[in-house]
VOGU-3710 file (C-alpha; in Angstrom, 3 decimals, decimal comma):
1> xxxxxxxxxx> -73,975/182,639/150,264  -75,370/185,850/150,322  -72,291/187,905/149,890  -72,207/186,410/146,280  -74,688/188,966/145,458  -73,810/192,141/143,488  -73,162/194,800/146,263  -76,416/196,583/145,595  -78,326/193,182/145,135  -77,194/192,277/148,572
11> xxxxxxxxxx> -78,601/195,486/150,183  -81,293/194,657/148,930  -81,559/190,889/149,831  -80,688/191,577/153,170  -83,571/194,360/153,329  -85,846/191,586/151,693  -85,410/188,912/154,067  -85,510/191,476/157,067  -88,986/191,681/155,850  -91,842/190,088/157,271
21> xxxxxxxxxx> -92,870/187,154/155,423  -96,515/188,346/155,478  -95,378/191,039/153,196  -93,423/189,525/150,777  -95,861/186,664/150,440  -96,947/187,947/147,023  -93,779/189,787/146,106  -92,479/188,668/143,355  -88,893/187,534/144,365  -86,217/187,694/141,138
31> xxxxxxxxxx> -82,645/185,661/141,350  -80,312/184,483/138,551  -77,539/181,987/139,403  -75,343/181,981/136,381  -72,348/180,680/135,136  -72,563/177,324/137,753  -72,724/173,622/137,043  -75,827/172,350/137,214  -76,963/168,855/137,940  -80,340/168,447/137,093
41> xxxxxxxxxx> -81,089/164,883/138,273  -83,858/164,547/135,476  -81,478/165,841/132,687  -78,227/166,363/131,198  -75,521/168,226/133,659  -74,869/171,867/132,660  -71,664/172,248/132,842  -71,970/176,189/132,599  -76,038/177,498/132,798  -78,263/179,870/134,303
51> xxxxxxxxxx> -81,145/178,973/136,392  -84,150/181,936/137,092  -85,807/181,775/140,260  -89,152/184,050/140,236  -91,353/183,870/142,949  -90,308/180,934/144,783  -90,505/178,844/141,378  -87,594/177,477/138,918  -88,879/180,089/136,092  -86,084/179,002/133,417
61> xxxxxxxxxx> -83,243/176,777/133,335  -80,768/176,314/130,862  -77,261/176,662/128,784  -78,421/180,323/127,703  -81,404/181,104/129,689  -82,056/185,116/129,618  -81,190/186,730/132,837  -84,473/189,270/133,321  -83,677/192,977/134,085  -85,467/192,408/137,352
71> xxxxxxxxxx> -83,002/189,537/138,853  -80,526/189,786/141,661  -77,364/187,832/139,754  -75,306/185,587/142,061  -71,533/184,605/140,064  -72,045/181,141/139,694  -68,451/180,259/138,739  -66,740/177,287/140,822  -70,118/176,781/141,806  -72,492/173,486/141,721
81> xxxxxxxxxx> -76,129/173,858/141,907  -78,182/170,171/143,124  -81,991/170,193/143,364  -82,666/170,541/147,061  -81,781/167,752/149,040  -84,321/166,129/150,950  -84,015/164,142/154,588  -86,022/161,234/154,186  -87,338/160,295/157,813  -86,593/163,019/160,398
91> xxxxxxxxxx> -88,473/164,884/163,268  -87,600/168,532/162,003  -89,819/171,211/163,138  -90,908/169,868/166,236  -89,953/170,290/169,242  -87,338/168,674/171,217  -88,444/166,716/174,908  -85,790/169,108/176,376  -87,874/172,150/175,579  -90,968/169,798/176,021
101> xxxxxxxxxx> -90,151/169,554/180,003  -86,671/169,269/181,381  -88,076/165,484/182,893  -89,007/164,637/179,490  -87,722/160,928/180,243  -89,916/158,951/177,881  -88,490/160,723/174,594  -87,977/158,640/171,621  -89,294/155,571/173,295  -86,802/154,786/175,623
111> xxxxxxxxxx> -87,268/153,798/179,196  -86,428/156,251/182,324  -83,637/155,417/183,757  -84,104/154,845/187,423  -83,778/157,357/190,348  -84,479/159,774/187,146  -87,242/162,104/187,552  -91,009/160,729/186,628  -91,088/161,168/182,737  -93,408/163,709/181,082
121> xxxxxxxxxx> -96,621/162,692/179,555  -96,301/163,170/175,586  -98,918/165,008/174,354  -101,957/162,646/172,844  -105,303/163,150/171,365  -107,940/164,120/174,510  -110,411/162,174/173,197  -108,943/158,580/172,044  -109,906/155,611/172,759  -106,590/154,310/172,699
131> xxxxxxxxxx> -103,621/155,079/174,992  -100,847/157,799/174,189  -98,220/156,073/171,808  -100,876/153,917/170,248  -103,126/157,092/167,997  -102,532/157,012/164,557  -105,432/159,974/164,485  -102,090/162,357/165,811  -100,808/164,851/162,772  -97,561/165,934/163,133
141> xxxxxxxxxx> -98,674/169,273/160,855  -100,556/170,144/164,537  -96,846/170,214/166,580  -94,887/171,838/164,087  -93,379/174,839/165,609  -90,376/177,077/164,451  -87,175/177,748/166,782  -84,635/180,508/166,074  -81,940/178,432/164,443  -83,745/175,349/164,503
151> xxxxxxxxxx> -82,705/174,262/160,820  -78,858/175,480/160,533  -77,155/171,870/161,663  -79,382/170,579/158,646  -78,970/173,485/156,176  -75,359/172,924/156,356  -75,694/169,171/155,618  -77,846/171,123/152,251  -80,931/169,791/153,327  -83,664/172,221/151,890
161> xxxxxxxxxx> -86,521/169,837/152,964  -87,802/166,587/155,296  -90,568/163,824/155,886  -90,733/164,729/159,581  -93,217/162,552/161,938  -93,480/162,326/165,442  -90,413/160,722/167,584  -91,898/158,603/169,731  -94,630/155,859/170,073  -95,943/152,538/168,667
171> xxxxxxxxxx> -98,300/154,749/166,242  -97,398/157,679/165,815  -99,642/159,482/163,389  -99,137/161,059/160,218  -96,085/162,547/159,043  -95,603/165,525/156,393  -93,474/166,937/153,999  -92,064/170,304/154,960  -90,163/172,735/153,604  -86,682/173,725/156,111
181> xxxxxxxxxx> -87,570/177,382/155,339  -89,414/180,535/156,257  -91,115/182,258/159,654  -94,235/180,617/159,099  -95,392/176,884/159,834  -98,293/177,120/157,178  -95,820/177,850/154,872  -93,894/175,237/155,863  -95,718/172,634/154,692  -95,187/170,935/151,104
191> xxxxxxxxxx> -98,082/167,782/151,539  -99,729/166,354/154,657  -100,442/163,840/155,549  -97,479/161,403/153,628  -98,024/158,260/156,028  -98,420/156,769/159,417  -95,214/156,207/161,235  -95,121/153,225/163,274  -92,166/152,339/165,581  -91,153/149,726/167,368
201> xxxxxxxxxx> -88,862/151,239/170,132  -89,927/150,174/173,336  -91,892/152,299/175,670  -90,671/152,017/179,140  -92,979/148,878/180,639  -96,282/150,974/180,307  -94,746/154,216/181,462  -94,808/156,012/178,355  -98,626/154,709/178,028  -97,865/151,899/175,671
211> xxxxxxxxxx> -95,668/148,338/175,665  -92,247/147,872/177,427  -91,036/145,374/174,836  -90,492/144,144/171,127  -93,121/141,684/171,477  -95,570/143,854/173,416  -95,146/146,409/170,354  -96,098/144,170/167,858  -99,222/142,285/169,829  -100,099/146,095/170,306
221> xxxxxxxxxx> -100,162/146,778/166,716  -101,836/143,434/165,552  -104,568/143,915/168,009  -105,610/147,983/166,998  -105,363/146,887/163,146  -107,560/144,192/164,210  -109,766/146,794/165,844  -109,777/148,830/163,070  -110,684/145,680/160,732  -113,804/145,159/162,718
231> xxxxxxxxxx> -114,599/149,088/163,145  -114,772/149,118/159,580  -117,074/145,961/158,679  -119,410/146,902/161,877  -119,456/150,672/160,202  -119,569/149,498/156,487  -122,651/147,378/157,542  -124,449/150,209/159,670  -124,169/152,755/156,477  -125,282/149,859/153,890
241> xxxxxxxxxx> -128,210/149,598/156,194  -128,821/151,970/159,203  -132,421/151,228/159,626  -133,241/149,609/163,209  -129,669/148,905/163,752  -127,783/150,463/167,082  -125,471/153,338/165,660  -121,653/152,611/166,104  -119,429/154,613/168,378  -116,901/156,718/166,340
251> xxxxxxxxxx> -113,499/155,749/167,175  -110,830/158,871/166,167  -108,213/156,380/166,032  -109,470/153,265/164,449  -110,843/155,846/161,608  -107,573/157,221/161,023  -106,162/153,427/160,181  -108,574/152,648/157,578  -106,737/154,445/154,761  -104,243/152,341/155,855
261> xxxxxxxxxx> -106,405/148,943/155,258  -106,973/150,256/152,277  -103,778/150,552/150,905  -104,489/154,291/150,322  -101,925/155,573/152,633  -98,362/154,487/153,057  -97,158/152,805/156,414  -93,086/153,831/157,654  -91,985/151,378/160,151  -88,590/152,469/161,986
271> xxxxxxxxxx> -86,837/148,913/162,041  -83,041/148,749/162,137  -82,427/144,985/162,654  -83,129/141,924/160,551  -85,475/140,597/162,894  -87,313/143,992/162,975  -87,716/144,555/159,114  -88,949/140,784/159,013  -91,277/141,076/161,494  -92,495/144,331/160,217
281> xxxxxxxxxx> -92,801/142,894/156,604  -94,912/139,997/158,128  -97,578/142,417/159,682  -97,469/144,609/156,512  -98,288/141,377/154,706  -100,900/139,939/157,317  -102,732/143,373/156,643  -102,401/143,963/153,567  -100,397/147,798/153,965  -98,097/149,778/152,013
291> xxxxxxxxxx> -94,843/149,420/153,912  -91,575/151,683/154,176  -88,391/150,775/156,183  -87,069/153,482/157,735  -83,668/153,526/159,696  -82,668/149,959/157,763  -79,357/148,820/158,975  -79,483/145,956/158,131  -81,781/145,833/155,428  -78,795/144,524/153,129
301> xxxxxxxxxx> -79,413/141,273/154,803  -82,998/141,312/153,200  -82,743/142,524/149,907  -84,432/139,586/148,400  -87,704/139,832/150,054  -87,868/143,822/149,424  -87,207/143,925/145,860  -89,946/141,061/145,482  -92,277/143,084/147,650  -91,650/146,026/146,410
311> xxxxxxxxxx> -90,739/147,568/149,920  -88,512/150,893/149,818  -86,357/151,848/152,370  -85,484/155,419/153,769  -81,500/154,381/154,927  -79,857/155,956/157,597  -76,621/158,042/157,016  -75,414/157,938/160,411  -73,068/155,148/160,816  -71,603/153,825/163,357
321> xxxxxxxxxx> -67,993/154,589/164,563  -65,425/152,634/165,737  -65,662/152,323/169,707  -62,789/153,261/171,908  -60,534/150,383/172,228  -61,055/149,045/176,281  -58,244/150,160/178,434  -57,563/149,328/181,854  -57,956/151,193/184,743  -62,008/151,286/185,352
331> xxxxxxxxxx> -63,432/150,374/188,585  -62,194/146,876/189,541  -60,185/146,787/186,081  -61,556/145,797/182,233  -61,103/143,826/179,663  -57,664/143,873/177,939  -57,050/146,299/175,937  -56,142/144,062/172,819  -59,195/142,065/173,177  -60,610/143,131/169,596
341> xxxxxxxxxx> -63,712/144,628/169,358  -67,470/142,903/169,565  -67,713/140,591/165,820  -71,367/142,481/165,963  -69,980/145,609/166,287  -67,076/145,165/163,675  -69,397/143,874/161,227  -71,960/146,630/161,412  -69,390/149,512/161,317  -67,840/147,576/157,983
351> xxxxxxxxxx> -71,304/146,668/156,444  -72,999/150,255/157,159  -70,995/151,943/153,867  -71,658/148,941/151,914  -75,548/148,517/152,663  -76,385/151,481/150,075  -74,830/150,146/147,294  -75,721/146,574/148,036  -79,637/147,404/147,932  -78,735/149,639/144,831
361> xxxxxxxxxx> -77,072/146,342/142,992  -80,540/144,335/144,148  -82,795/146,575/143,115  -84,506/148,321/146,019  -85,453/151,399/145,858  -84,040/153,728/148,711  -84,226/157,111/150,197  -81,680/158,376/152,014  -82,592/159,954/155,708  -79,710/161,929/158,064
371> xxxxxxxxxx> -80,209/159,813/161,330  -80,433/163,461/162,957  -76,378/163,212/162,439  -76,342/166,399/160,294  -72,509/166,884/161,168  -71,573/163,133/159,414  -74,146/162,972/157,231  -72,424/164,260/153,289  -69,046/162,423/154,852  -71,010/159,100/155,221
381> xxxxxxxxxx> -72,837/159,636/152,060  -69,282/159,920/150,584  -68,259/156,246/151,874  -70,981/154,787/150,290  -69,815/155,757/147,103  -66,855/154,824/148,240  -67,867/151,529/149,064  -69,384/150,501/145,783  -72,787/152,937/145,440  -72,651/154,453/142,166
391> xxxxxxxxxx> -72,726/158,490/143,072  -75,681/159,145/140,240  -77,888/156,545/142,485  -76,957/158,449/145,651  -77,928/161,437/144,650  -81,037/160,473/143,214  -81,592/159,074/146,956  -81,281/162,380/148,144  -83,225/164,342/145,548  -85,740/162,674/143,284
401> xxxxxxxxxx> -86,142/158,861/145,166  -87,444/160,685/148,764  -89,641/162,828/146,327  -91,192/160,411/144,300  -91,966/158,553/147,253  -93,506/161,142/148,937  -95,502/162,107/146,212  -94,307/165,047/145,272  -92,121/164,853/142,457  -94,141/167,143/140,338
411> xxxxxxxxxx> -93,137/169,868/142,425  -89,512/169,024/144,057  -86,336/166,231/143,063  -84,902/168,107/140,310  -84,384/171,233/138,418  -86,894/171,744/136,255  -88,772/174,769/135,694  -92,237/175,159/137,354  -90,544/173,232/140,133  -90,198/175,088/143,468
421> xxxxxxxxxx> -86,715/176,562/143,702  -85,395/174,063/146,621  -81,545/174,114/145,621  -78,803/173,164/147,379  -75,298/174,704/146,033  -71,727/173,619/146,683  -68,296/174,998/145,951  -66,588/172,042/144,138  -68,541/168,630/143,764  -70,642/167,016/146,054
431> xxxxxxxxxx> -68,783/163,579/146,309  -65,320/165,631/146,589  -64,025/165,378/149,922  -62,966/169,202/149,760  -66,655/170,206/148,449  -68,957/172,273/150,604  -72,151/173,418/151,123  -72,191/177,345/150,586  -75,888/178,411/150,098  -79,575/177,015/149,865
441> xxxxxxxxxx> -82,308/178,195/148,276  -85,921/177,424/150,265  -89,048/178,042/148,362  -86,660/180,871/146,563  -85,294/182,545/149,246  -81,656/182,569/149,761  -80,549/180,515/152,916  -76,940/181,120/154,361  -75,343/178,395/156,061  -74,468/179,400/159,621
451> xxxxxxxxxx> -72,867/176,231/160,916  -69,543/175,166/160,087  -69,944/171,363/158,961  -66,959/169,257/160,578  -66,990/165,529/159,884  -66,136/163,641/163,471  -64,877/161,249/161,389  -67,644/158,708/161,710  -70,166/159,971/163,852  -72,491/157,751/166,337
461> xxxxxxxxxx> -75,861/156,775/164,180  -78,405/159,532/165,404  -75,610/160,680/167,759  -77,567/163,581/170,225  -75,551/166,411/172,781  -75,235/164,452/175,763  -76,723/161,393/175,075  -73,888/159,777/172,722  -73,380/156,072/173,918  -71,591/154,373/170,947
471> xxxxxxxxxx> -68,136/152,811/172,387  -66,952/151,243/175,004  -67,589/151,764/178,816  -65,679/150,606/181,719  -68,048/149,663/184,828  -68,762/148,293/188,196  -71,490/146,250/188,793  -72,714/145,980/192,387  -75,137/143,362/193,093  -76,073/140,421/195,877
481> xxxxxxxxxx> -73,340/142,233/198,024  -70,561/142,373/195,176  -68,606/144,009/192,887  -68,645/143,093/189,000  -66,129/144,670/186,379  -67,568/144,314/183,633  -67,168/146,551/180,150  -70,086/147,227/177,918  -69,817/147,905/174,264  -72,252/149,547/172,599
491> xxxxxxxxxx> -73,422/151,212/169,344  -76,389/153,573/169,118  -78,679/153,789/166,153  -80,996/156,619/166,482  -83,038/156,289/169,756  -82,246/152,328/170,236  -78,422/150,999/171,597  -76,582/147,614/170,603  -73,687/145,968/171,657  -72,182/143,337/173,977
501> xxxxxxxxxx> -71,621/143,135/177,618  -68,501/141,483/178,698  -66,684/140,222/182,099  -67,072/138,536/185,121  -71,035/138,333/184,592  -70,117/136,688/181,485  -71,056/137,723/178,068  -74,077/138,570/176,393  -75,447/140,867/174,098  -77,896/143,683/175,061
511> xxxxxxxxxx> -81,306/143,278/173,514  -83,972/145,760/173,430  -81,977/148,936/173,811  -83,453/151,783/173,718  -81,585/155,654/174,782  -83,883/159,116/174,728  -82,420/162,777/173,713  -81,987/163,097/177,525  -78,949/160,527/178,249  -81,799/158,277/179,817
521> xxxxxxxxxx> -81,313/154,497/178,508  -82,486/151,217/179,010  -81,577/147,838/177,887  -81,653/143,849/178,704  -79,155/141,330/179,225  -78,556/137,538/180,673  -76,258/137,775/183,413  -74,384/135,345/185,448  -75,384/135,632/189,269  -75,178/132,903/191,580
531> xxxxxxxxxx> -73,757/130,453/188,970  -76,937/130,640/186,776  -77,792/133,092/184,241  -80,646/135,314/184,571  -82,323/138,324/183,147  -81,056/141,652/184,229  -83,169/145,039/182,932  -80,079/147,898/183,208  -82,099/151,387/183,573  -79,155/154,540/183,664
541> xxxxxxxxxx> -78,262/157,861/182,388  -75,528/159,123/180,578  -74,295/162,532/181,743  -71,040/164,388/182,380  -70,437/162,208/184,897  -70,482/159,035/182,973  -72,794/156,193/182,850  -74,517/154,715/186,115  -77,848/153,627/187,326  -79,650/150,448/188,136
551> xxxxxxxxxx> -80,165/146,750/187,195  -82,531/144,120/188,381  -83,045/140,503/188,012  -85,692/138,753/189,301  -84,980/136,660/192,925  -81,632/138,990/193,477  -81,720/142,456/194,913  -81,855/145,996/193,371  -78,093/146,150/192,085  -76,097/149,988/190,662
561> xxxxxxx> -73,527/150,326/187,847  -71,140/152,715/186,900  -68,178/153,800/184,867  -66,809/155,966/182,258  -65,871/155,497/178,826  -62,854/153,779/177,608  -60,389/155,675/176,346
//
């Protein structure tokens, strides 16, 4: 932190980063850490050294590196010093739906839940040919803006950098790698463009301007890459011989895919299930791209098939948490409150820990990413040591693994000198439960961590203010004239929901669940109405208030739900 400076070192720090950054652009900025424990990552620990940071560069490192005349010393003692830890898949720097438009109902692919206000239009490219949520052509350098405080929840999880991309969509566009430091965006940015993100969260039945379901998502993508197959032989053949031949159209969209087709530029598909990563392996297979799993909860269950293809993933660290056990008392009662919890949702709170070290012990290479669940994210990392991951493979995962993928291991993943100085320093160790983060350095400027991190003690995957709906929630369903108690169970991973619904519609799990940053969800589920079973689409919001909203099923009328959570 910056009162480890010498007194008249920290004057002058604080005068320095008072500064604008225009101005100290090209002065030369002088630090010494000294007398900490340095981890490397690409060498021997130091278990006393010095590193020299001069002008946003590692200048020396080492057990007796010479502290210039010029440097502002910071006591390293009970200190550990990591190469800057990187977030592997995130949406840092941009900015949120909330501050997008307060009916920003479409965020992070979710439906709008019904009676909500009429979602916001995301912003696309003007001139596509292809709807919003389906243009790859979209660079997320273009929306990167800074907020006042916009980077302290992840500073205090030590994150000094991120692969951010665009939140929502089927394509959507190219993601870079930015630096979580600084007043100015061109600063920001470390490489652009890394990859096209594709997703597969649904979009809200054609409200969002692409597909409402998993299927839909996929016949989407199959049929632009199939576009883009044919805008590139019809182009290839018009530039091997434009003579008397009608001049193609240009197509913004189908041009930014052919790197892709070409195996030139990696592809990061958000999949969490098995059937997702399978499915997304298939079309990476069927097209010949470069694929990366991102999100990968279950990706332990596939192992096999992404060692032999040589498919990393980018793993979440938000795991799930244990739901609140059902009590009675909801709306026309619950379930009893010793009925144990969904076998689905016991097995992926158990497996999440174990997933890491499984793919370790198989041989896939992995990155780890937060889940946006900066609070949990060091605790969970913990676990998975815990559970079996050795901890020098887990912090490669957060250090050199991201950065190699990325491409940019020549610059960031390690302490080296002629690296940029991206550090992230802790008092104690990192995989000691007591150990904390106490200061970052970002492209050599000292970074003081302003949020206190608190473990929850598990922490929803991707859990968001207001829009939490891992557990379990007590309702009443009202439909064809009656009441149904019923209690849902649910976990949430990132912007898509899971879980079982249970009672006197019968039981069933939810299936394409999706939940924005606004407490807006949808999901579907076979129901029992009538005595037959038939599919109900749930649209709600989760709010102070609780959960509620509307279901329909096809042939009944326009039934409401709602509850709170199960305490």
């Amino acid at each position: 932190m910056i009162p480890l400076l010498r007194p008249a070192a920290a004057i002058a720090a604080g005068t320095l980063l008072a500064a604008p950054l225009a101005a100290q652009r090209h002065v030369p900025d002088t630090y010494a850490i000294t007398g900490a424990k340095i981890i490397t990552v690409s060498g021997p620990v130091l278990e006393r050294g010095t590193i020299v940071i001069r002008d946003g560069l590692i200048a020396a490192v080492g057990a007796n590196a010479a502290v210039p005349a010029d440097a502002r010393i910071i006591d390293g003692t009970g200190l550990t010093v990591y190469p800057g830890f990187i977030d592997a898949y995130s949406s840092l720097g941009q900015a949120t739906p909330a501050a997008a438009g307060a009916t920003a109902g479409a965020g992070r692919g979710g439906r709008g839940a019904a009676g909500a206000a009429t979602p916001a239009t995301p912003t696309g490219a003007p001139n596509s040919n292809y709807p919003v949520g389906l243009q790859p052509e979209l660079q997320v350098v273009d929306a990167l803006e800074l907020e006042a405080g916009g980077f302290d929840a992840a500073h205090a999880a030590g994150l000094t950098a991120a692969l951010t991309g665009a939140p929502t969509g089927i394509f959507r566009g190219q993601s870079a790698l930015i630096d979580l430091g600084g007043n100015d965006v061109s600063a920001m940015v470390v490489r652009s463009p890394v990859a096209q993100n594709i997703g597969f969260a649904r979009g809200g039945g054609g409200r969002g301007g692409y597909p409402g379901s998993l299927m839909g998502a996929f016949a989407a993508l199959r049929q632009e890459l199939l576009d883009a197959q044919h805008y590139r032989d019809v182009k290839n053949a018009y530039d091997k011989n434009p003579r008397g031949a009608r001049r193609p159209d240009f197509d913004a969209s189908l041009q930014a895919l052919q790197p892709v087709l070409a195996g030139q530029q990696p592809v990061i598909m958000q999949a969490n299930t098995e059937r997702e990563i399978v499915r997304a392996l298939d079309l990476a297979r069927e097209f010949n791209l470069r694929p990366i799993i991102a999100g990968g909860a279950e990706a332990y269950k596939v192992t096999a098939r992404l060692k032999a293809e040589n498919v990393p993933v980018l793993l979440s660290l938000s795991f799930p948490r244990a739901g609140a056990a059902p009590t009675g008392g909801g709306r026309g009662g619950a379930v009893d409150p010793a009925d144990p919890e969904p076998l689905r949702m016991l097995r992926d709170r158990v497996m999440a820990p174990k997933g890491p070290g499984i793919l370790a012990k198989d041989g896939v290479k992995f990155a780890f990413e937060s889940g946006a669940d900066f609070t949990n994210m060091l605790a969970n990392l913990r676990k998975a040591v815990d559970a079996g991951l050795p901890a020098e493979q887990a912090l490669k995962a957060l250090t050199w693994q991201p950065a190699d993928l990325f491409g940019v291991s020549d610059r960031l993943g390690s302490i080296e000198t002629g690296k940029i100085a991206n550090l992230t320093i802790t008092r104690g160790e990192l995989f000691d439960p007591a150990g904390r983060v106490t200061q970052l350095f970002v492209d050599g400027k000292p970074v003081s961590i302003t949020v206190p991190v608190t473990p929850s003690g598990g922490g929803g995957r991707g859990a968001r203010p207001g829009s939490e709906a891992s557990g379990a929630w007590s309702l009443s369903v009202s439909i064809d004239g009656r009441d149904h108690p019923v209690t849902l169970h649910i976990v949430q991973y990132d912007d898509e929901i899971t879980g079982v619904i249970q009672g006197t519609l019968g039981s069933a799990e939810i299936v394409e669940g999706a939940i924005n940053t606004d407490g807006t969800f949808s999901f579907i589920a076979n129901v029992a109405l009538r005595g037959g079973t038939e599919q109900a689409e749930f649209n709600g919001m989760i709010d102070k208030n609780g959960m509620h909203g509307q279901l329909s099923a096809e042939g009944h009328t326009s039934g409401t739900f709602a509850g709170a959570q199960a305490r």
